[in-house]
C-alpha positions, -999 to +999 in steps of 0.1 A: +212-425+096+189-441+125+191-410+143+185-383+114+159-407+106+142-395+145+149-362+141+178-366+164+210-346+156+245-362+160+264-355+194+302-362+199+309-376+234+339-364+245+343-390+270+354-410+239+388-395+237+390-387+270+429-401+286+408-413+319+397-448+300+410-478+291+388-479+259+400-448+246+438-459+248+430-494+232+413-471+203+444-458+197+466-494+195+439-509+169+444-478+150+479-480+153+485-515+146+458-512+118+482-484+100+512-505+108+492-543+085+486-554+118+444-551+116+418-577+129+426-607+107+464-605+109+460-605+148+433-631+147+459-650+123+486-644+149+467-656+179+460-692+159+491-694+154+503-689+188+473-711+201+492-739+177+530-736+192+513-738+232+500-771+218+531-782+204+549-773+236+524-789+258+524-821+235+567-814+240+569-809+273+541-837+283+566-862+260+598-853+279+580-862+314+565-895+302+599-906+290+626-889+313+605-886+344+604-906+373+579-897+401+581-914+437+555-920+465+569-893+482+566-863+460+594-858+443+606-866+409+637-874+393+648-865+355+675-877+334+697-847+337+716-854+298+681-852+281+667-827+300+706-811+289+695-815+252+662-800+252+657-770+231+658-738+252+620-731+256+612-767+262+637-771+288+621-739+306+589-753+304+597-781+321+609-768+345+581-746+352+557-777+349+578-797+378+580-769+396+544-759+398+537-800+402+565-805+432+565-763+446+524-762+442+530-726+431+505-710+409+529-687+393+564-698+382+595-683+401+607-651+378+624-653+349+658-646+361+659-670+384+645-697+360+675-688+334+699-694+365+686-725+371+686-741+340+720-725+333+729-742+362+709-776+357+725-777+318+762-770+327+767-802+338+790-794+368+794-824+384+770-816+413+744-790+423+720-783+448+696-749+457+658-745+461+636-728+437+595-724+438+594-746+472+612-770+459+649-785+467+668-795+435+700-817+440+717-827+402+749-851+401+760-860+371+734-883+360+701-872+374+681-841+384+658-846+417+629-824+423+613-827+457+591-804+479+611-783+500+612-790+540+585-775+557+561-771+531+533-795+516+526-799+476+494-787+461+490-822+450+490-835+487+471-798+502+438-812+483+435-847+497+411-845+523+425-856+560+405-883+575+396-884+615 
């Protein structure tokens, strides 16, 4: 309507359904998910919802470390290895990905696989384990899990405290 109202006829772009950009093939999603019940609102819906459970596992995972956790001078921290045992799935893997991160100072968690090894092996309760994982050496007996940074290589937390001369 603005531009008949200028005397300007309509022109299709055909850039806009052109393969080449990004814009084009996220088009075609919305419109897919839109045919599928899946429009605006219902993602927006989906996304809140989502925002909800990462608070709830934060809140979960914050909980297990204040009560299980143990965290010495040197870097390292020890968990009770029959509650860490008990956690739900998911919770148990994002605790592990928090100490890892906090001991390892890795910004991205080690891959999947090798975080569902891990906790396979951290949750079996085999009477003893040890291997590394994200920087980090972890040693389990039967009672305890010990997180510390591995040999040779400096947490995040201690990398940002400035050396004095």
């Amino acid at each position: 309507a603005t531009l008949f109202a200028v005397g300007q006829a309509w022109i299709d772009d055909p850039s806009n359904e052109s393969p080449r950009f990004s814009r084009t093939a996220y088009r075609r999603i919305v419109t897919d998910l839109e045919t599928r019940g899946a429009g605006p609102q219902h993602l927006a819906g989906l996304a809140d919802a989502f925002a909800r459970l990462d608070g709830l596992m934060e809140a979960a995972v914050r909980h297990f470390l204040g009560a299980a956790a143990v965290w010495a001078d040197d870097g390292s921290v020890r968990v009770d290895r029959g509650l860490y045992g008990a956690l739900p799935e998911p919770v148990a893997a994002a605790v592990l990905r928090r100490i890892l991160a906090q001991i390892g100072g890795r910004v991205q968690a080690p891959r999947s696989d090798r975080l569902a090894r891990a906790r396979a092996q951290l949750t079996e309760r085999s009477p003893q384990c040890a291997f590394t994982l994200g920087y980090c050496e972890i040693e389990a007996d039967a009672d305890s899990i010990r997180f510390s940074p591995e040999i040779g290589r400096i947490s995040r937390s201690f990398r940002s405290v400035p050396i004095a001369l």
